[in-house]
N, C-alpha and C positions, 0 to 999 in steps of 0.2 A: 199285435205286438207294439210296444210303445217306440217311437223315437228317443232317438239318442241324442245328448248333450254334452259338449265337455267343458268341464269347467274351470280356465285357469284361477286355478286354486293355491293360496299361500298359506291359510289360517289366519290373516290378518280381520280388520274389523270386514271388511266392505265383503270380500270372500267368504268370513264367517256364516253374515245373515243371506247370503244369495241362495244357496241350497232350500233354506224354507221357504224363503220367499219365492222361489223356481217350482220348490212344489204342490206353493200356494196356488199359484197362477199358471202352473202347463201341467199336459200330463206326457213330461217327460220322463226316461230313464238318465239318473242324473251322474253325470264320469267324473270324478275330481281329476286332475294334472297339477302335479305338484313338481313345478320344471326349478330344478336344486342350478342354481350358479353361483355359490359356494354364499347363502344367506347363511348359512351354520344353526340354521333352525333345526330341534329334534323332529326328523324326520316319521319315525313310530309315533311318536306325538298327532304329530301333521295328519297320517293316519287314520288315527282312530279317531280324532276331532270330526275329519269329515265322514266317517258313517255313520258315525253318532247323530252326527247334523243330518243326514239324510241320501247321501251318496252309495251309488249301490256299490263300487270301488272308486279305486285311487291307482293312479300311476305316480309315479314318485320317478323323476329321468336325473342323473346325474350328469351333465353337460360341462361341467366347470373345467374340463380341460379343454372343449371346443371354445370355450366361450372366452377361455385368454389368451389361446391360441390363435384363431381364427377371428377373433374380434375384438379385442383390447388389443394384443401387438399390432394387428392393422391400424387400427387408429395414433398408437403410437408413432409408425413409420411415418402415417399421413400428417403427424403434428396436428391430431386435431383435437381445435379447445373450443369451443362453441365461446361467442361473444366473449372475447381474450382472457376468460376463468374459468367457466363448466368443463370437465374433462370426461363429461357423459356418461356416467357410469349406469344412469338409466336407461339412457338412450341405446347404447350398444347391446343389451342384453334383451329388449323387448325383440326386435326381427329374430333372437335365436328361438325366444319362447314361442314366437307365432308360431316359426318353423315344425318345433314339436307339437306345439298341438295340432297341428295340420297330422304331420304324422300318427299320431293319436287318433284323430278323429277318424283316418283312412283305415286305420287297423280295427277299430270298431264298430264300421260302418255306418257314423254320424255323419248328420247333412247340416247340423248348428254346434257353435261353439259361444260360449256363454265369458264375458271378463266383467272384471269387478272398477271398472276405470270412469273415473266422473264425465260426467260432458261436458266441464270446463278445462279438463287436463291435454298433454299431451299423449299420453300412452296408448288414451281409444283407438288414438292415429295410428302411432306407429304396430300396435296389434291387429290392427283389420288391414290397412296399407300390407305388412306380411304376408297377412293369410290370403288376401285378394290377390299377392303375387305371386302365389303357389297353386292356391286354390277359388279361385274363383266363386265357383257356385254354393260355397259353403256360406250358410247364411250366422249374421250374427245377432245376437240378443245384447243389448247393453245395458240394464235395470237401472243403474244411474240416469240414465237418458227417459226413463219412463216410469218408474215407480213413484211414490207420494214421498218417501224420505228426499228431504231437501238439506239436512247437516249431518255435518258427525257427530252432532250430539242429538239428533235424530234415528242417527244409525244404531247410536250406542240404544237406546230407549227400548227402537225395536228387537236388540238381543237381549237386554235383561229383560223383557216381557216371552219371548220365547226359551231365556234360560241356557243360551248361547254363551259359552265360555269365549272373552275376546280380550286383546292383551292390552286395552288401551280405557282410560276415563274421562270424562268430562275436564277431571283436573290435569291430567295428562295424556294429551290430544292428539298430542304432533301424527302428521302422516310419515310414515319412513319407509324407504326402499333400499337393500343392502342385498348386495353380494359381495363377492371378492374384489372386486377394483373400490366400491364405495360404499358410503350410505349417505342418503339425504335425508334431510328432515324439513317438512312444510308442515305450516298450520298455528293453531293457538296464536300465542303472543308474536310470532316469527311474521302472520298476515301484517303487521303494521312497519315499514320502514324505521320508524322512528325508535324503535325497540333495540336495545341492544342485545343479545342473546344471552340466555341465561349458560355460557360456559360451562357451568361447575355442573349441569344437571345434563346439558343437551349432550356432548360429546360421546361415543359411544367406540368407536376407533381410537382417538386422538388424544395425546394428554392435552391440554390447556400450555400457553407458553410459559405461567407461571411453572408450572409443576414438570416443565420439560426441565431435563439435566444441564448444568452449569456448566459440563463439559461435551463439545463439539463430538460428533462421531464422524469417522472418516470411511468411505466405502468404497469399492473401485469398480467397474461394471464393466464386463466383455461383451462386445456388438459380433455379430455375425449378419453382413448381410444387411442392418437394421434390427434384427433380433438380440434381446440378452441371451445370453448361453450361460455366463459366469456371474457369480457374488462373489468376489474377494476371492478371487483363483479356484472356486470350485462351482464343475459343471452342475447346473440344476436346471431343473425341468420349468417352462414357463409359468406353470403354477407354483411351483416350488417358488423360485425367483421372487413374485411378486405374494405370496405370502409373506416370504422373510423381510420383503421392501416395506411388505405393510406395518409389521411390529417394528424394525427397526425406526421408519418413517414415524410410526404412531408415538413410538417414545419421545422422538425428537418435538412432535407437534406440528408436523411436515403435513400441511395440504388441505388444510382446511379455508373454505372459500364459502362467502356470504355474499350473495349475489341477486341483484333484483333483474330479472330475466324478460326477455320475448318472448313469450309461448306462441308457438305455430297459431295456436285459435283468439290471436290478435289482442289478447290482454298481457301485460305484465303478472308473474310473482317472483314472490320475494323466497330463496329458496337456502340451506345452510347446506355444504355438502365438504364430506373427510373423505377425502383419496389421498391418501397417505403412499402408497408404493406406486402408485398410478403417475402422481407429481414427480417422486423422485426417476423412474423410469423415462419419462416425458422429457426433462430436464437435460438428463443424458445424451437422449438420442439427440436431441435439439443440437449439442453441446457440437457434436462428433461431428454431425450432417456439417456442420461450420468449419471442419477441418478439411472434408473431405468431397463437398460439392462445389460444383466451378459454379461461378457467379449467377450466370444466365441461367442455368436448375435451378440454383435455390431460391433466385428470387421470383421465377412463375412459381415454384413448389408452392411458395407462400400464400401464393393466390388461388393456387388447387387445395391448400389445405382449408383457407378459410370456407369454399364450396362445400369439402367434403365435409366441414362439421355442420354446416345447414343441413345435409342431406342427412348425414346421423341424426342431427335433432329432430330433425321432421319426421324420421322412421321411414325413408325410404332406401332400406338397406339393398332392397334386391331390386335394382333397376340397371339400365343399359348404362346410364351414367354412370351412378357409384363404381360398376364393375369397370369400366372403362378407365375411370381415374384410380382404380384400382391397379390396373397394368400399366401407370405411368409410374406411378408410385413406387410399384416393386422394381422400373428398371431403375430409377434414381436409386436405390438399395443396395445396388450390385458393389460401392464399395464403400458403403457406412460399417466399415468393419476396425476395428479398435478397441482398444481401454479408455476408459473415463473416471475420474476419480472425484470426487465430490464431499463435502466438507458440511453437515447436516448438524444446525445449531439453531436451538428455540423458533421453529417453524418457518428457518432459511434453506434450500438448497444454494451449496456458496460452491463455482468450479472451481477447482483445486487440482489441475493437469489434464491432457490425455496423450495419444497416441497412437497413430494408423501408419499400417504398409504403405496406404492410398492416401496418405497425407496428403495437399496440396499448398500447404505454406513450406517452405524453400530459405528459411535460414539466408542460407549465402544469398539468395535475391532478395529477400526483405528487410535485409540486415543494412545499416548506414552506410558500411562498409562498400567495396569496391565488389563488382561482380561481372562474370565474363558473359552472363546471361542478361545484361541491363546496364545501358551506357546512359546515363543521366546527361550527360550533352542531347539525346533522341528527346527529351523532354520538351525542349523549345519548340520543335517544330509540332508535335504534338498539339500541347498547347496552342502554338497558332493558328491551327487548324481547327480544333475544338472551341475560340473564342472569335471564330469569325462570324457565326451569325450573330453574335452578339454585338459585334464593332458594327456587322450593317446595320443592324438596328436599332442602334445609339446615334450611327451619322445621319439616319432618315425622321430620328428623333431630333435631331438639331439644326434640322433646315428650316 
């Protein structure tokens, strides 16, 4: 009886040619895993590609309510943007897909699991980091790391000689990764800094700021906790939310970011990526958290969040740490709870009000005005309390 393989499987190029080339080189029984986090790929499609290609099935997992539930709002809460622009939309979704194929592979009784992820990228990482943290002994295959294809225009070569239907050309290269929080796009013309992106052709979320409308749109967002609950007074479900964020946002031209990056494996790239309902979301909670967190939170928060976006970029989602700065997180949460209103115009979120039970600005105390909570005579001494190592260390400067 042959061993078993699973293969995270999308239909894209690099997953397209893996299957023959899997059956060229093992004699495996080959499993497609086609883990849906809302890519909006024809899934029947996806299908029948891979047994066509050579898969003896396909698992097809719909996740994309865990995966904005359980992993996009968390990162929200945490304010995390990797290097002060990525808002990770790859990053957060790979520990869910390791997750299932582990799952996958336990239900089939595979002892290897097979992805389609280069050896200069990060995803290898964060796909085997997962499954190493679930499953251990499960071995991996990574063809990128061992096969004779060296480009994508080497990959592309080897499917039109085997007759491999793949959705990408020589002239149109870019690599892309989409689900519902984003899509990125690497590769072709985009590898050179100096290139300015072709807009009118790359975009695939997002309008262009030319072609976003003349007039401003206005939204208002209800927090619960840290979570949206509400769009414009009506309750909607976390997916729901952040679908509607994303057309709304995409009209507007809201969240497109061009960034030349750290990757975990020590080299820079150059990366374009549309989070469109991801920003405007982001933007919100930031907005609230400032209403509603006393000083000394928010400002270690700041320091826990920039951590926790390393650890998302890195793919270390299931560790002591992450989980740990995970329960800090949720209790700073307890009173991020409000309205936010926001002012969405040619690729700005502009704040535009909010409002919380658990407010902590105070009008009558912060106001010019006279207040029975804040005697501005208390000032002086203050102050000269707060300026005195500074006079010692002015007079031991002047001896």
């Amino acid at each position: 009886m042959k061993e078993k393989i699973i293969l995270a499987y999308s239909g894209g190029l690099d997953t397209s040619i893996i299957i023959p080339w899997l059956k060229e080189n093992y004699d495996f029984e080959i499993i497609a895993a086609c883990i849906n986090v809302g890519q909006d790929d024809d899934m029947e499609k996806v299908k029948k590609k891979a047994v066509e290609s050579g898969a003896s099935k396909i698992y097809v997992e719909n996740v994309v309510d865990e995966f904005v539930k359980d992993y996009v709002f968390n990162a929200i809460k945490a304010n995390a943007v990797y290097e002060d622009k990525y808002l990770m939309g790859t990053s957060l979704a790979r520990p869910l897909i390791g997750k299932k194929l582990v799952e996958i592979a336990h239900k089939e009784g595979a002892k290897y699991i097979a992805h389609g992820c280069t050896g200069k990228g990060n995803d290898q990482v964060r796909f085997e980091a997962a499954i190493a943290s679930i499953d251990p002994s499960i071995k991996i295959i990574a063809p990128w790391r061992i096969w004779d294809i060296k480009s994508r225009e080497d990959a592309i070569d080897y499917a039109n000689e085997k007759g491999i239907e793949i959705p990408v050309t020589k002239e149109k290269i870019y690599s892309r990764d989409k689900n519902i929080l984003h899509i990125s796009h690497e590769g072709g013309d985009l590898e050179d800094p100096k290139n300015e992106p072709n807009h009118e052709s790359l975009y695939l979320m997002t309008n262009t700021i030319e072609k976003a409308p003349d007039e401003a749109t206005y939204i208002e967002l209800y927090f619960e906790k840290g979570e949206a609950k509400k769009l414009d007074g009506v309750a909607l479900s976390p997916v729901e939310i952040l679908t509607k964020l994303n057309e709304i946002g995409g009209i507007n031209g809201i969240g497109i970011v061009d960034i030349v990056e750290n990757r975990l494996v020590g080299m820079k790239s150059r990366g374009v990526y549309e989070t469109p309902g991801g920003t405007i979301l982001m933007k919100a909670h930031q907005e609230l958290e400032h209403l509603t967190l006393d000083k000394m939170t928010y400002q270690y928060k700041q320091m826990i969040s920039l951590k926790y976006s390393e650890l998302v970029y890195n793919g270390v989602w299931f560790c002591t740490l992450k989980d740990s700065l995970d329960a800090f997180i949720e209790n700073t949460q307890k009173n991020v709870t409000g309205w936010v209103k926001l002012k969405l115009y040619k690729g700005n979120v502009i704040f535009a009000g909010m409002d919380s039970p658990y407010a902590l600005f105070d009008e009558s105390i912060s106001s010019f005005g006279d207040s029975d909570h804040y005697d501005q005579k208390d000032a002086t001494g203050f102050i000269n309390i707060f300026n005195l190592p500074f006079k010692i260390n002015a007079m031991m400067n002047n001896k």
